[in-house]
N, CA, C and O of each residue as an XYZ file, in Angstrom:
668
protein
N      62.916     85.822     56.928
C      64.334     85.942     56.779
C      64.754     87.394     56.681
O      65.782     87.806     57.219
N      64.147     87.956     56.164
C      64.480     89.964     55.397
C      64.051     90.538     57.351
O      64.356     91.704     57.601
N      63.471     89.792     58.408
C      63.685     90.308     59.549
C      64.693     89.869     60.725
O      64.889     90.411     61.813
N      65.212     88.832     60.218
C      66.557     88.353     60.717
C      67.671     89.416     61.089
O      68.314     89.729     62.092
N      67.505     90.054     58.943
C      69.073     90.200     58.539
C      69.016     91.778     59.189
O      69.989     92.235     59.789
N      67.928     92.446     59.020
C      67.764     93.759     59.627
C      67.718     93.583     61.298
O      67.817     94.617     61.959
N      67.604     92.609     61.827
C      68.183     92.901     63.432
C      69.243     92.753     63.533
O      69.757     93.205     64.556
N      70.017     92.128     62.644
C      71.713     91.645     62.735
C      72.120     92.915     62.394
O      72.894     93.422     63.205
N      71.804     93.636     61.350
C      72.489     95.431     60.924
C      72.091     96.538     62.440
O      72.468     97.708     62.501
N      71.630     96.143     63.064
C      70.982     96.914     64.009
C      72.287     96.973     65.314
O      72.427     96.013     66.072
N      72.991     97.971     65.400
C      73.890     98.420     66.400
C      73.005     97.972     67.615
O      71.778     98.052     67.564
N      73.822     97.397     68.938
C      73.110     96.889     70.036
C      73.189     98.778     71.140
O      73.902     99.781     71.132
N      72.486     98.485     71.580
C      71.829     99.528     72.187
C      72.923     99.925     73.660
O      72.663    100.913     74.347
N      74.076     99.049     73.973
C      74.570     99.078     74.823
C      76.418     99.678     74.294
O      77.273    100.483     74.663
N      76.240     98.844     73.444
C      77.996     98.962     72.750
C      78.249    100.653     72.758
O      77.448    101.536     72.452
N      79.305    100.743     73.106
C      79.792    102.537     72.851
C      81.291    102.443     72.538
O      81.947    101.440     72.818
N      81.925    103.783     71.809
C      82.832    103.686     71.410
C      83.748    105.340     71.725
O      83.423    106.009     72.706
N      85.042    105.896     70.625
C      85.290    106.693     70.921
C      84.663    107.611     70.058
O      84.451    106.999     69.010
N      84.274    108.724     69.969
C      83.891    109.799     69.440
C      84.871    110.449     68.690
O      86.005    110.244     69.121
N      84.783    111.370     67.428
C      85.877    111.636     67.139
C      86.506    113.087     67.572
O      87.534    113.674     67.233
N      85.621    113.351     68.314
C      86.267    114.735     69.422
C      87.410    114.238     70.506
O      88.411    114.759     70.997
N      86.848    113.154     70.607
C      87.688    112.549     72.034
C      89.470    111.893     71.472
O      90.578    111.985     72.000
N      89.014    111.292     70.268
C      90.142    110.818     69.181
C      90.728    111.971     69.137
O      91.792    111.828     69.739
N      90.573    113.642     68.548
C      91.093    114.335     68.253
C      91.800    115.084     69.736
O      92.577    116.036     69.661
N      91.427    114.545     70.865
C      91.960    115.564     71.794
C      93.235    114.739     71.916
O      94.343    115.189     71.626
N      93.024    113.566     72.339
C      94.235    112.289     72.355
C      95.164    112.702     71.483
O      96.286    113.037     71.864
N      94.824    112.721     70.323
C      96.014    112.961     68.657
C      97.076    114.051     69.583
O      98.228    113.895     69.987
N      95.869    115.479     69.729
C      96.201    116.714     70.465
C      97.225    116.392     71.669
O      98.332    116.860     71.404
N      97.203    116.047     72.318
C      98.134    115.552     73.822
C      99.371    114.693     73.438
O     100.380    114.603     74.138
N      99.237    114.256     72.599
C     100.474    113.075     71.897
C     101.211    114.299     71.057
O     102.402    114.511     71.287
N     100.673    114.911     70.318
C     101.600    115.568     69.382
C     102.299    117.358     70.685
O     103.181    118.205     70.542
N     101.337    117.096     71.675
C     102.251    118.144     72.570
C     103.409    117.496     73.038
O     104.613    117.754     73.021
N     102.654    116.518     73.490
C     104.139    115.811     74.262
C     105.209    115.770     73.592
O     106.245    116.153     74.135
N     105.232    115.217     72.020
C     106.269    114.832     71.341
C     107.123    116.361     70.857
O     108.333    116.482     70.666
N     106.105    117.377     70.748
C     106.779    118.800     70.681
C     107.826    119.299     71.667
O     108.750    120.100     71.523
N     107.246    118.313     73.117
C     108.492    118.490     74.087
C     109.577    117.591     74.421
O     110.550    117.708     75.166
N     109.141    116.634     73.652
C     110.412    115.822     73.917
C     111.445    115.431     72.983
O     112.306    114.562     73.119
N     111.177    116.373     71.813
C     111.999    115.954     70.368
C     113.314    117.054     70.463
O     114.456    116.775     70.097
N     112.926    118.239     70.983
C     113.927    119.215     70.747
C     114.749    118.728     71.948
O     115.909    119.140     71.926
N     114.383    117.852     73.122
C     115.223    117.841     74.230
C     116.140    116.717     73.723
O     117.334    116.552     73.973
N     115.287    115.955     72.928
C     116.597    114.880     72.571
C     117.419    114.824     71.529
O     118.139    113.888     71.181
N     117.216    116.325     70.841
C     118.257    116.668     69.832
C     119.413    117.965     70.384
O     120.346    118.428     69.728
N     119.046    118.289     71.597
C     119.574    118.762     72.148
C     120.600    117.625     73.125
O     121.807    117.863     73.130
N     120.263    116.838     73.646
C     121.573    115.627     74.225
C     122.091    115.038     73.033
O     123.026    114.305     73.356
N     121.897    115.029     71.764
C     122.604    114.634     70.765
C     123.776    115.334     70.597
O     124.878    114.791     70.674
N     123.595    116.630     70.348
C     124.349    117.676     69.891
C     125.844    117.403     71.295
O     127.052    117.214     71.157
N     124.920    117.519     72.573
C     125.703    117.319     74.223
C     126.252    116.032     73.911
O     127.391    116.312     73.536
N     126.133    114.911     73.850
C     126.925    114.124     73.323
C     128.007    113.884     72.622
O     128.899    113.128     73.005
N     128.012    114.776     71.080
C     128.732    114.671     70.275
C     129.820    115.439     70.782
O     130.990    115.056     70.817
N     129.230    116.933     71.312
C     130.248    117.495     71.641
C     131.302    116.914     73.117
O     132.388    117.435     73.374
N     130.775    115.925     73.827
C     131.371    115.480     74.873
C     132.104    114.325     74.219
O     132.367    113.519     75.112
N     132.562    113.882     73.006
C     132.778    112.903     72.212
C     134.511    113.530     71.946
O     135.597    112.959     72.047
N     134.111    115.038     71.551
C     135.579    115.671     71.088
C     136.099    116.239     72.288
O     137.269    116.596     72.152
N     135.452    116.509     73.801
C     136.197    116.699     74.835
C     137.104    115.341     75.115
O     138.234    115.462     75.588
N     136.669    114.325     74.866
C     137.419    112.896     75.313
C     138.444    112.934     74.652
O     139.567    112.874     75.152
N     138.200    113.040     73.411
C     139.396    113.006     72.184
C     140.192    113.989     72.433
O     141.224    113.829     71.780
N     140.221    114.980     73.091
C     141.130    116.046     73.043
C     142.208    115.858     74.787
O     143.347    116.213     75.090
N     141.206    115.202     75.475
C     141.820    114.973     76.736
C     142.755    113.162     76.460
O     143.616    112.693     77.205
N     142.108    112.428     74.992
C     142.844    111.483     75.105
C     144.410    111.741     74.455
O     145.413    111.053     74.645
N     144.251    113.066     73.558
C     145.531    113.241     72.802
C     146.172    114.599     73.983
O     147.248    115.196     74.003
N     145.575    114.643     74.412
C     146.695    115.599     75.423
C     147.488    114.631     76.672
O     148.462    114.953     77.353
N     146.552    113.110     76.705
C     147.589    112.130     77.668
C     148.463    111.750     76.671
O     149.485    111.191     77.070
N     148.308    111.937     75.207
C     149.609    110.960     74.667
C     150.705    111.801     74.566
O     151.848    111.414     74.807
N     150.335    113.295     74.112
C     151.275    114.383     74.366
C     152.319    114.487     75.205
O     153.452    114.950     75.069
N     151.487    113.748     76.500
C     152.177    114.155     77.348
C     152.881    113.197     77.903
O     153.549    113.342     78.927
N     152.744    111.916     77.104
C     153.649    110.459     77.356
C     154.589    110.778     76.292
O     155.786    110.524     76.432
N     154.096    111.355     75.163
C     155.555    111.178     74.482
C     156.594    112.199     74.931
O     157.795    111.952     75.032
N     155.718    113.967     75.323
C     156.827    114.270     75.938
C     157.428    113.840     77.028
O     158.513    114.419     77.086
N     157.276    113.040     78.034
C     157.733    112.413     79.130
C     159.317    111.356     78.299
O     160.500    111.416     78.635
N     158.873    110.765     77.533
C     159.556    109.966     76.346
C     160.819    110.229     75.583
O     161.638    109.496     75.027
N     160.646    112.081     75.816
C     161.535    112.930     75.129
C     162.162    113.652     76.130
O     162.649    114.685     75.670
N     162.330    113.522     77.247
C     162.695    114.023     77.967
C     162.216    115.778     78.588
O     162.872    116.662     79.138
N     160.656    115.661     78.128
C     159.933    116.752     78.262
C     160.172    118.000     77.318
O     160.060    119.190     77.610
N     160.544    117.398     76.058
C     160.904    118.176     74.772
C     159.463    117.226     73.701
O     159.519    116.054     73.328
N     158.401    118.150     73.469
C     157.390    118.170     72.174
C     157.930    118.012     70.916
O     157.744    117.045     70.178
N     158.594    118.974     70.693
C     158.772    119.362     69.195
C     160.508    119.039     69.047
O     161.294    119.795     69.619
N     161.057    117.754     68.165
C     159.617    117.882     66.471
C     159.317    116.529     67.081
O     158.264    116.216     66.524
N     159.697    115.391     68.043
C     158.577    114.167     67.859
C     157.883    113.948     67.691
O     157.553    113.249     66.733
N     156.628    114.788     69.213
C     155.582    114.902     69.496
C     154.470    115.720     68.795
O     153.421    116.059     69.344
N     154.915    116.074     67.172
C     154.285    116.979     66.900
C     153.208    116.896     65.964
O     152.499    117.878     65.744
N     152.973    115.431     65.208
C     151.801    115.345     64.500
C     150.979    114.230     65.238
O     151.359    113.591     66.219
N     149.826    114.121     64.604
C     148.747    113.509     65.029
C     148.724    112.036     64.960
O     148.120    111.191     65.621
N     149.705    111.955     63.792
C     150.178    110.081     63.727
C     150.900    109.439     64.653
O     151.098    108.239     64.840
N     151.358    110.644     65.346
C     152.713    109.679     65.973
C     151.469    109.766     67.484
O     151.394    108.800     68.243
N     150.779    110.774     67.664
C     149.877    110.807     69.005
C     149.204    109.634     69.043
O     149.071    109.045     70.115
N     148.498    108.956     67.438
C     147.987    107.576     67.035
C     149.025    106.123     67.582
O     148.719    104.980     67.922
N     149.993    106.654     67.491
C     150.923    105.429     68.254
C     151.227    104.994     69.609
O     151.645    103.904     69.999
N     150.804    106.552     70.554
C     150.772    106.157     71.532
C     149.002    105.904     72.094
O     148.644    105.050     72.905
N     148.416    106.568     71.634
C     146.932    106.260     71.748
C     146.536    105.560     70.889
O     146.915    106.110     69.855
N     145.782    104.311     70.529
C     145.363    103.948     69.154
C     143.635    104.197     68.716
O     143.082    103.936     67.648
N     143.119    104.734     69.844
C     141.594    105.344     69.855
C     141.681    106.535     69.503
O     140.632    107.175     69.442
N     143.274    107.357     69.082
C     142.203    108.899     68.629
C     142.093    108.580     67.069
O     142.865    107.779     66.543
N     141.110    109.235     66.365
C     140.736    109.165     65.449
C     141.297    110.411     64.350
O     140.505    111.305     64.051
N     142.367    110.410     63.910
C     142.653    110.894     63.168
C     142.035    111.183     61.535
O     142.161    110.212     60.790
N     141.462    112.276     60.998
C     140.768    112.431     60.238
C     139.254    112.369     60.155
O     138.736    111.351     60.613
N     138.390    113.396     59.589
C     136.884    112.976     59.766
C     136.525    111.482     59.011
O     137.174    110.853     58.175
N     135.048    111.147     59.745
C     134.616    110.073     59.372
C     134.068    108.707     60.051
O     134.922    108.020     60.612
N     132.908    108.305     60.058
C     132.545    107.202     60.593
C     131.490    108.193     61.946
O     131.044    107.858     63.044
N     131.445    109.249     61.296
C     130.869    110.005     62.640
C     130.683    109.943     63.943
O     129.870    109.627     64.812
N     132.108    110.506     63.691
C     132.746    110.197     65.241
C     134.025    112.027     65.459
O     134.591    112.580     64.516
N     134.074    112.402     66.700
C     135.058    113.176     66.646
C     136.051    112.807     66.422
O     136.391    111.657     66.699
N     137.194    114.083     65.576
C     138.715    113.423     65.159
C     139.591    114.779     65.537
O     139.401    115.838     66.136
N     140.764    114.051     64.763
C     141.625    115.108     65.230
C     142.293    115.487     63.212
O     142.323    114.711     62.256
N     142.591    116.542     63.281
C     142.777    117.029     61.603
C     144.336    116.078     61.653
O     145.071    116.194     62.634
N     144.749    115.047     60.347
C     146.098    114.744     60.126
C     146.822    116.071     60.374
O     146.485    117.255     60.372
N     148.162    115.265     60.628
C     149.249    116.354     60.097
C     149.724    117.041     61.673
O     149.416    116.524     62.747
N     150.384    118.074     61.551
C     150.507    119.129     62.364
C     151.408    120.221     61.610
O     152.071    120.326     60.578
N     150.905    121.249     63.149
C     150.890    122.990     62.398
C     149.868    123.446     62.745
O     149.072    122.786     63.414
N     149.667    124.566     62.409
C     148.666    125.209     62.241
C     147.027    125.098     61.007
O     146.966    125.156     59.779
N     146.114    124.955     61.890
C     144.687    124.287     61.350
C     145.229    122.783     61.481
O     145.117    122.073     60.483
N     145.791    122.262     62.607
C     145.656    120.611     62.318
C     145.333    120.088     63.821
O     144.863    120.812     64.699
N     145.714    118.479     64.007
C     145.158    118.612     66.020
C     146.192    118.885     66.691
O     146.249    119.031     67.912
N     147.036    118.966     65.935
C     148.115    119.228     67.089
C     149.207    119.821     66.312
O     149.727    119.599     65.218
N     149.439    121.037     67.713
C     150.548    122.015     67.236
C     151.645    122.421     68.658
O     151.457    122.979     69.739
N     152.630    121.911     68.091
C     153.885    121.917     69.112
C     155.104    123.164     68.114
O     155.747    122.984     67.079
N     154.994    124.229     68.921
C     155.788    125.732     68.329
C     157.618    124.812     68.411
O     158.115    124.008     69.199
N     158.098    125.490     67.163
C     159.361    125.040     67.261
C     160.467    125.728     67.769
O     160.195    126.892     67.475
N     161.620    125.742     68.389
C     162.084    125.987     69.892
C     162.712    127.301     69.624
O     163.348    127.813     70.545
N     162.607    128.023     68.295
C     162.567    129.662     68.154
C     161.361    130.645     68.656
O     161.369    131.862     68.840
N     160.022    129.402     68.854
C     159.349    129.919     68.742
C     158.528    130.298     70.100
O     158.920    129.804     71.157
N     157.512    131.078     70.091
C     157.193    131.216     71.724
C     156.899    129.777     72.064
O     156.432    128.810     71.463
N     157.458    130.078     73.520
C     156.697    128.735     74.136
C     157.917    127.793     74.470
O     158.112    127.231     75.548
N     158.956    127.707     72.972
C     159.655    126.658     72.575
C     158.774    125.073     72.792
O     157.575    124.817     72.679
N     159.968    124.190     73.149
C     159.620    122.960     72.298
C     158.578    122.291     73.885
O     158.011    121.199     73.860
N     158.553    123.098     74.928
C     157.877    122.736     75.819
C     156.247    123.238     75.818
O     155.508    123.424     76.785
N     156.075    123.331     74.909
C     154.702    123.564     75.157
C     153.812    122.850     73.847
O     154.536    122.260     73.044
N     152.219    122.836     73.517
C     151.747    122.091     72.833
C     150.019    122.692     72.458
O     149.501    123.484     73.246
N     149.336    122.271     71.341
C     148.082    122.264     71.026
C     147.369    121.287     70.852
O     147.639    120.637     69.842
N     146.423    120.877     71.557
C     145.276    119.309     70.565
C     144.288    120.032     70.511
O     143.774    120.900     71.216
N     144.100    119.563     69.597
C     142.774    120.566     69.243
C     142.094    119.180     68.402
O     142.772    118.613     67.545
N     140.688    118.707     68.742
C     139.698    118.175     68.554
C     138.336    118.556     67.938
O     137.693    119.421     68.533
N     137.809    118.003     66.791
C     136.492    118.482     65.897
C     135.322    117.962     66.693
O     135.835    117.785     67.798
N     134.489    117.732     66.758
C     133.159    117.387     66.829
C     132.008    116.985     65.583
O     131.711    117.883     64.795
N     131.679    116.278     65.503
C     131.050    116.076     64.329
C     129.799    117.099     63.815
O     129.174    117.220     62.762
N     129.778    117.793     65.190
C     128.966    118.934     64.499
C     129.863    120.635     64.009
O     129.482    121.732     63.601
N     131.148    120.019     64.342
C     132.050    121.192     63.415
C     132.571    122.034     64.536
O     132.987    123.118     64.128
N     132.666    121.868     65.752
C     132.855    122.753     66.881
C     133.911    121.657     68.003
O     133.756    120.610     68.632
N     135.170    122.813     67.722
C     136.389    122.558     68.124
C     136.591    122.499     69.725
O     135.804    122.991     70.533
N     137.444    122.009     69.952
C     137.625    121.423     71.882
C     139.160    121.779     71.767
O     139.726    120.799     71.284
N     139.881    122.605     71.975
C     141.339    122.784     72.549
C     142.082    122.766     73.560
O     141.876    123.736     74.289
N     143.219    121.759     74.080
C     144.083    121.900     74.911
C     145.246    122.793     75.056
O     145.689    122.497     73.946
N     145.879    123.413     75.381
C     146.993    124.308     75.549
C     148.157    124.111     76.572
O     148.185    124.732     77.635
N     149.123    123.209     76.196
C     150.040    123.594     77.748
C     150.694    124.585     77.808
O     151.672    124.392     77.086
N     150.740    125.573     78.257
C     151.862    126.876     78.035
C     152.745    126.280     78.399
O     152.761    125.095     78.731
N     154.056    127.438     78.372
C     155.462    127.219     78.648
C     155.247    127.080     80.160
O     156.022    126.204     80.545
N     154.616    127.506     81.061
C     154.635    127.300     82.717
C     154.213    126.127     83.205
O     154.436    125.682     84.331
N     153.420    125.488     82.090
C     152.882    124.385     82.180
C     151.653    124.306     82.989
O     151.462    123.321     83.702
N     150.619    125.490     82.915
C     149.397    125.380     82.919
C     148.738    124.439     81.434
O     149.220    124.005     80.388
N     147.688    124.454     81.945
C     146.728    123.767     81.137
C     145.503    124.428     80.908
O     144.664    124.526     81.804
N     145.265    125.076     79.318
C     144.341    125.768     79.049
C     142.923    124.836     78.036
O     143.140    124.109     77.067
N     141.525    125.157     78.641
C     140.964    124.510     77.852
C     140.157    125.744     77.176
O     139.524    126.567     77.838
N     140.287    125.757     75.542
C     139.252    126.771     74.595
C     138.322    125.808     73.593
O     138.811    124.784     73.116
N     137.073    126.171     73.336
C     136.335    125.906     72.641
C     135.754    126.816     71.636
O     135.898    128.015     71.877
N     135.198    126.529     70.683
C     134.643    127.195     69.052
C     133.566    126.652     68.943
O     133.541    125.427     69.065
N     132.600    127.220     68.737
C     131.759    128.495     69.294
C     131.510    128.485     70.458
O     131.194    127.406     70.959
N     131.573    129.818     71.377
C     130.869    129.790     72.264
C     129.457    129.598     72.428
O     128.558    129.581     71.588
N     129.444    129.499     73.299
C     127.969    129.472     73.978
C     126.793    128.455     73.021
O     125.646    128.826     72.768
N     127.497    126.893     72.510
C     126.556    125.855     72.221
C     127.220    124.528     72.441
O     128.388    124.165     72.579
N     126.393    124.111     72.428
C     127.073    123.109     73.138
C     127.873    122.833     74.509
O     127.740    123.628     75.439
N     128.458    122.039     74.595
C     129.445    122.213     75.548
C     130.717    122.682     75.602
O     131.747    122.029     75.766
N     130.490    124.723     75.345
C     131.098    125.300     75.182
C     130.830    126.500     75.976
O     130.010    127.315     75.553
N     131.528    126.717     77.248
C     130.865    128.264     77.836
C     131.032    129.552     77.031
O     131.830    129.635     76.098
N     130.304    130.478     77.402
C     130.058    131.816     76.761
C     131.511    132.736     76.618
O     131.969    133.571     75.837
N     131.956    132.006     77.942
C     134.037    132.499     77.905
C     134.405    131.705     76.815
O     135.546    132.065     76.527
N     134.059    130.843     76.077
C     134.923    130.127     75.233
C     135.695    129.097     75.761
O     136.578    128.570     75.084
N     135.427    128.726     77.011
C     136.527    127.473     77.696
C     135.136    126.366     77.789
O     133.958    126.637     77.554
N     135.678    125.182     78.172
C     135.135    124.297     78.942
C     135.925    123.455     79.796
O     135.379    122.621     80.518
């Protein structure tokens, strides 16, 4: 019996396995790969988010521009806070939260929208949306008084933001 149990402990002469050099090169090749593919997909995150507050800023510059149509192509004072842009759009997102791009309540200056009042340059024909990003980097529309259409962004050169500061 005691020569049974010692041929049963006895590794068969054919069986092979991995080595742990060969284990360690594998580990090695997996953890390169993942070195290249982690920064690329926190990099389309960031491209994402920021293409999140280009939408939002192009969706409150169509309501802008329905309500001024509404007003007989007079902004200010209807068209001039972000609630009433919420009435004609009901997808912009007014205020941070739910991590998502928004637009700041209110209007004026530091908010999403700023329509100059008719002393002021521009008068009541012209307008601002200005859109956050959840990573803190602003998307701006501009209609001047000629009624071009200006696009500026904060910070340059990340995101989807050119090195001019437009997109």
């Amino acid at each position: 019996m005691c020569e049974c149990m010692s041929a049963r402990s006895k590794t068969p002469s054919g069986e092979s396995g991995f080595t742990l050099i060969e284990l360690l090169v594998v580990i090695l090749i997996v953890g390169i790969l993942a070195a290249i593919a982690i920064p690329s997909f926190l990099n389309q995150k960031s491209k994402a988010s920021d293409a999140s507050a280009k939408e939002l800023a192009h969706s409150a510059q169509i309501a802008e521009e329905t309500c001024g149509t509404d007003n007989s192509g007079n902004y200010s004072p209807t068209c001039v806070s972000s609630a009433t842009l919420g009435t004609y759009e009901s997808t912009i997102q007014i205020g941070s939260g739910a991590g998502n791009a928004y637009l700041v309540a209110g209007s004026g200056a530091g908010t999403g929208v700023q329509v100059p009042g008719a002393g002021q340059a521009g008068g009541s024909n012209t307008y601002t949306v200005t859109a956050t990003s959840t990573l803190g980097h602003t998307f701006s529309i501009t209609r001047t008084a000629s009624g071009a259409i200006i696009r500026t962004c904060t910070p340059s050169s990340t995101g989807g933001c050119n090195a001019s500061g437009s997109w």
